[in-house]
N, C-alpha and C positions, 0 to 999 in steps of 0.2 A: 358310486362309491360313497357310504354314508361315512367315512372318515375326515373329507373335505367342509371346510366350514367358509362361512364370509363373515368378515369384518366389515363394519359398519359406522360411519360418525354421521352424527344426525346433528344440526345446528339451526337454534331460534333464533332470531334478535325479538323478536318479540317474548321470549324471556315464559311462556306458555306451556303448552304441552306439545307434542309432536307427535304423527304417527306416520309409518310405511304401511301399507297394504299390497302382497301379492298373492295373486293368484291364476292359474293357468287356462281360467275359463275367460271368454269377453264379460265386464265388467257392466257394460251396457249405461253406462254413467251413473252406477251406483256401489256399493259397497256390499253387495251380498256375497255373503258363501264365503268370506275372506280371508288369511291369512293376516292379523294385524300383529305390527309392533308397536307400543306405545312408549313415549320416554319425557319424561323431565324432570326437573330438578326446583326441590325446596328447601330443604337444610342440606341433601345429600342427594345427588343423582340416583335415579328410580329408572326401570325398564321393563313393561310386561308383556308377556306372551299371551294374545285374545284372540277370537276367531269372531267375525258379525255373521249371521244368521239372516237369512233372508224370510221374512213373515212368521218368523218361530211365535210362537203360544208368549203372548205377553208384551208385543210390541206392538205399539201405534200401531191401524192401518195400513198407511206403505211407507216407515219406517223399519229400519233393523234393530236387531239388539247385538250390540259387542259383548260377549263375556267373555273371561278368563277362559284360557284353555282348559286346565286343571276343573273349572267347574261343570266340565261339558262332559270332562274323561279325559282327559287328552294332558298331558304335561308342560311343564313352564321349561321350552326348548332354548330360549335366550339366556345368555351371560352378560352379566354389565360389566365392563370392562374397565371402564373410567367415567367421570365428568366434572365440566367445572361449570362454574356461573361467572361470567364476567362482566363487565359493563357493557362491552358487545351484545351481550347474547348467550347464550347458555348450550352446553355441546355435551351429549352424551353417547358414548361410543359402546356398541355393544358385540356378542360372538355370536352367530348360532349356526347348523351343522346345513350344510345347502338340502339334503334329502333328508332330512327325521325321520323317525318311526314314529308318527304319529300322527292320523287323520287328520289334525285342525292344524299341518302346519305345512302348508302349501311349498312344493321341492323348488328351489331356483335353480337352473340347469340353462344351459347356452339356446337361443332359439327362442323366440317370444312367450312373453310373460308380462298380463297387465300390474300396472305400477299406480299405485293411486298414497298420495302424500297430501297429508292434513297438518295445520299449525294455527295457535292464537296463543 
């Protein structure tokens, strides 16, 4: 049912950037072929929709490259919802649809699914 969507609150103390990564393949303890969200906040909370790339044309050796969805084909499937910066920590909460129409954005549905989360 691509009418169902999840909400999401992402939270730094380290006051950095943040990302989620899913994807329905084993991950293998890297980040290729990925699903990512990215989020943080500098004057105003920020959220983008990227996909990393496993050995594509232009990356390090056995590096990836993250780019935008939109730069690949594929569209910017996230909603920013809200955020704030506090002395805590910085919290940004975002929407996107669990199955998209759209290649770079990996369906989250019941039943395993690698999970990979990045912060500084």
């Amino acid at each position: 049912d691509n009418e169902k969507s999840i909400i999401m609150t992402m939270f730094n103390e380290m006051k950095g950037y943040m990302g989620i990564g899913f994807n329905t393949l084993p991950l293998q303890g890297a980040h290729h072929d990925t699903d990512l969200i990215v989020a943080w906040y500098d004057n105003e909370p920020n959220v983008i929709d990227m996909w990393s790339d496993s050995m594509a044309s232009g990356c390090q050796e056995y590096g990836t490259c993250n780019k935008l969805d939109s730069e690949k084909g594929g569209e910017n499937d996230v909603d920013l919802l809200c955020g704030e910066k506090t002395d805590d920590g910085i919290s940004v909460t975002w929407q996107r649809l669990l199955n998209p129409d759209d290649k770079y954005d990996s369906p989250i549905k019941s039943g395993e699914i690698e999970i990979m989360w990045a912060a500084t």
